[in-house]
Backbone as a ProteinNet text record, in pm:
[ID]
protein_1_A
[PRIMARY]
XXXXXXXXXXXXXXXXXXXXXXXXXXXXXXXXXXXXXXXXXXXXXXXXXXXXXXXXXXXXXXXXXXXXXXXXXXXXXXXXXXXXXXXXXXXXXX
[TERTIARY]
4064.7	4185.1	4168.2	4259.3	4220.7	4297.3	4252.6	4274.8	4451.7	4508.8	4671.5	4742.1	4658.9	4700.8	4620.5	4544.8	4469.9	4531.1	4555.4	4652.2	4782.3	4868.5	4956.7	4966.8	4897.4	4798	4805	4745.3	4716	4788.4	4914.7	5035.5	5080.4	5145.5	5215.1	5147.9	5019.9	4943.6	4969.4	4940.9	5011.6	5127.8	5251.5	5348.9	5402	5322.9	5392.7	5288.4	5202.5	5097.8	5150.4	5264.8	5318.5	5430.4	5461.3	5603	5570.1	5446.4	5429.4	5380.1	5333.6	5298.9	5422.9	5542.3	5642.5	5708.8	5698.8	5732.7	5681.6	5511	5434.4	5488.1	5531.7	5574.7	5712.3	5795.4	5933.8	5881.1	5769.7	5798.7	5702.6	5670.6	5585.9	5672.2	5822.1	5872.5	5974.7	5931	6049.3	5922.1	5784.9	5719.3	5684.4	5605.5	5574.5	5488.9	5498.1	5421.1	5252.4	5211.8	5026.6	5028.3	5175.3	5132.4	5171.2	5217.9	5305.1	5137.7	5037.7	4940.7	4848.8	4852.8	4772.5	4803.3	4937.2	5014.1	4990.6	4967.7	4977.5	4805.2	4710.5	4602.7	4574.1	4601.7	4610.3	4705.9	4778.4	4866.3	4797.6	4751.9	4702.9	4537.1	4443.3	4350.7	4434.4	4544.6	4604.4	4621.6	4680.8	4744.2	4608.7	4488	4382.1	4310.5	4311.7	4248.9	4357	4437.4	4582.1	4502.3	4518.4	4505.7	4375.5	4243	4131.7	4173.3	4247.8	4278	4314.8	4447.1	4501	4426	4317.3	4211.5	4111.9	4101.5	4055.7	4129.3	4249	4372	4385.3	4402.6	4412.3	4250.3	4116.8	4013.1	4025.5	4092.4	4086.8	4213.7	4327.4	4428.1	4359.1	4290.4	4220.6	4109.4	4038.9	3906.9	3986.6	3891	3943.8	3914.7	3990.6	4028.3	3876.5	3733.4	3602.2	3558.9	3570.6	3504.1	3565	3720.2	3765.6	3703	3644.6	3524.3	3464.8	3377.5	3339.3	3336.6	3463.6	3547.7	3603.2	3613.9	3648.8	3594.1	3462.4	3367.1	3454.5	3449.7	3478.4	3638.6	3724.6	3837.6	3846.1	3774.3	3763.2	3754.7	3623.9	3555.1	3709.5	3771.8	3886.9	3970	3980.2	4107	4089.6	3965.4	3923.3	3932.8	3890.6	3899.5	4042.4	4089.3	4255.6	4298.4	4270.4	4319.2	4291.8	4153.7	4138.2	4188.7	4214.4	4279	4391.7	4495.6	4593.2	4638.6	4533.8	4547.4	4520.4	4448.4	4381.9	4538.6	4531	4694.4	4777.4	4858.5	4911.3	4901.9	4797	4757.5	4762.5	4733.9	4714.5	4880.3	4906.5	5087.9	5209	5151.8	5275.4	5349.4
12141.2	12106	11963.4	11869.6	11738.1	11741.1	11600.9	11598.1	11622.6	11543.2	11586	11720.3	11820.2	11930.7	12012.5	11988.9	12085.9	12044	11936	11855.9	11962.9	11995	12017.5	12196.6	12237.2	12376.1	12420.5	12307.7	12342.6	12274.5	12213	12188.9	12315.2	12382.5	12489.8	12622	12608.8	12721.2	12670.9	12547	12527.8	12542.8	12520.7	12542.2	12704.5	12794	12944.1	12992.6	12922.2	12987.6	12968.5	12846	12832	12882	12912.8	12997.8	13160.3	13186.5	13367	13334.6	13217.1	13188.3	13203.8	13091.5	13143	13299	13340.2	13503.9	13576	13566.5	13694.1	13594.1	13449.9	13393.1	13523.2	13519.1	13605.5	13713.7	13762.2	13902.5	13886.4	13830.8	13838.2	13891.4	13789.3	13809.7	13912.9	14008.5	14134.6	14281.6	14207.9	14295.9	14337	14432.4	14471	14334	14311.2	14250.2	14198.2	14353.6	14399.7	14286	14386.3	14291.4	14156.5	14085	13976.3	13881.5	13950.1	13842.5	13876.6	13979.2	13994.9	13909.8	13919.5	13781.9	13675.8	13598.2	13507.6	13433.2	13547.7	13490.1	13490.7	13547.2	13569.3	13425.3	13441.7	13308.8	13180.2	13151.1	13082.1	13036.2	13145.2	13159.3	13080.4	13141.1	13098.4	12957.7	12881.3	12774.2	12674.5	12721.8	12638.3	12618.2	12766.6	12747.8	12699.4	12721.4	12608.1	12459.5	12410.2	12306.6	12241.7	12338.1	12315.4	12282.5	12336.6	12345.1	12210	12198.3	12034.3	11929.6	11915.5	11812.1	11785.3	11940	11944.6	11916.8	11905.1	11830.3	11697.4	11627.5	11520.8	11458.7	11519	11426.4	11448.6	11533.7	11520.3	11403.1	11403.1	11305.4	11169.1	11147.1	11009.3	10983.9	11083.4	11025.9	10980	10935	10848.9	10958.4	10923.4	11000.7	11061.3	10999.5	11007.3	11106.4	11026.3	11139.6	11243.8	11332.6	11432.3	11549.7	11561.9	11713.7	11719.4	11601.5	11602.6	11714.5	11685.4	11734	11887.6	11917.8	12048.8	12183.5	12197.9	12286.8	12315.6	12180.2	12263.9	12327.8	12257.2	12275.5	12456.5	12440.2	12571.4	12684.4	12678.2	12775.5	12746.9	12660.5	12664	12737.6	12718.9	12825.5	12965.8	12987.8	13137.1	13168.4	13131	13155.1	13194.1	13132	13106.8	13253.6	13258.7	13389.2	13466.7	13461.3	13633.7	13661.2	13527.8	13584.6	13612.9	13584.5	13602.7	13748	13758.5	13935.9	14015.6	13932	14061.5	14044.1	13941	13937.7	13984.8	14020.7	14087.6	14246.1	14267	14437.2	14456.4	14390.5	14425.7	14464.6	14358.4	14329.3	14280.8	14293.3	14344.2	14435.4
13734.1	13807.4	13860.9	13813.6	13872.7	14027.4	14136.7	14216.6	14313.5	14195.6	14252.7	14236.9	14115	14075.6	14287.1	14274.3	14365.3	14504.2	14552.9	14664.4	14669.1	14573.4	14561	14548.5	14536.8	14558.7	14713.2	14718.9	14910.3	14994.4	14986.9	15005.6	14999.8	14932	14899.1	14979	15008.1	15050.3	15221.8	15287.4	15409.5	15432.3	15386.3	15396.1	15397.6	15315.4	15341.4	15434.4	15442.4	15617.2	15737.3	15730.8	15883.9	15855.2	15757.8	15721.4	15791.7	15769.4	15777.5	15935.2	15998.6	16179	16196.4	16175.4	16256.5	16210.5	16136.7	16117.6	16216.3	16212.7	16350.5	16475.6	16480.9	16645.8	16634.5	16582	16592.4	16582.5	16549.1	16589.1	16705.3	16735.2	16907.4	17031.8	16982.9	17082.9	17115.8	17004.1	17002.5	17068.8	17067.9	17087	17300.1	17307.1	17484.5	17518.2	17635.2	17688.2	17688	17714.6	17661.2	17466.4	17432.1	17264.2	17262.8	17329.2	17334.5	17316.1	17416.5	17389.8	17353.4	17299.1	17138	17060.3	16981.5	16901.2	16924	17075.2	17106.4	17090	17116.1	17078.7	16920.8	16822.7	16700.9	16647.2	16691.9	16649.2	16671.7	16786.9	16863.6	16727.8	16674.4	16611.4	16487.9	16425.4	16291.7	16273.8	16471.4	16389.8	16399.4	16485.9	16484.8	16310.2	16304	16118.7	16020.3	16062.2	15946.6	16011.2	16107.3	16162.3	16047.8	16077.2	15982.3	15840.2	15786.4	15666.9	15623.6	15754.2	15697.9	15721.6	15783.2	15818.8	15702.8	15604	15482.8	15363	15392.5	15319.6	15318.7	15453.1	15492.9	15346.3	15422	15340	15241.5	15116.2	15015.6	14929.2	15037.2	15030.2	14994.2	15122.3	15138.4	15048	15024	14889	14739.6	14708.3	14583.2	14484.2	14349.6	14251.9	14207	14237	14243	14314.7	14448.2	14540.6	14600.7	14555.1	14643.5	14619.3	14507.7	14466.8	14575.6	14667.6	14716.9	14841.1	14893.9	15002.1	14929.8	14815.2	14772.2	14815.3	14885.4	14850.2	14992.6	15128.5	15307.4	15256	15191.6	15154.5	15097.4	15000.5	14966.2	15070.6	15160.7	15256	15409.6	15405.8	15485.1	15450.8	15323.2	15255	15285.4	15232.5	15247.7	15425.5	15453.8	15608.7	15673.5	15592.1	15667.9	15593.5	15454	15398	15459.9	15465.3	15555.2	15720	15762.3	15888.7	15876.5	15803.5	15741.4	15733.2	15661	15591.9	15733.7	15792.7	15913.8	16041.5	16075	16128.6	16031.8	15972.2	15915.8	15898.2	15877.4	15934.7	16014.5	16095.2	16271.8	16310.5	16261.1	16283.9	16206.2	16121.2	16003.8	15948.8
[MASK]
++++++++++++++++++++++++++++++++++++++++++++++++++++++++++++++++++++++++++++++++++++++++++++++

């Protein structure tokens, strides 16, 4: 996968992660109180590891057509991270 194919990968993978944050934000606020900040710390966890993600976005943006492999491997282990909290918010409260 060259560098703009994989950019554009994880573009698309940020964009429906803050798509499914603001989904559990709306349903936070239909939920009790006690759950209100359950959600809120869970959310709170999501948008820090999205946050990670795009910082691992950002360096692969900025390396040259050379060195973004480089940056692939934290990119990778961000992704995964973010998936599985994903899935686990979502069970919890989906």
């Amino acid at each position: 996968m060259d560098k703009e194919t994989y950019q554009q990968k994880l573009q698309a993978q940020l964009d429906q992660w803050k798509a499914e944050i603001d989904k559990l934000q709306a349903q936070s606020r239909e939920a009790s109180a006690d759950m209100q900040a359950k959600y809120q710390e869970q959310i709170k966890d999501l948008r820090e590891r999205r946050g990670e993600m795009e910082a691992e976005y950002d360096k692969i943006q900025a390396a040259s057509t050379e060195a973004w492999k480089d940056f692939k491997t934290g990119a990778d282990q961000a992704w995964e991270n973010m998936s599985n909290a994903m899935k686990s918010a979502w069970s919890r409260f989906g």
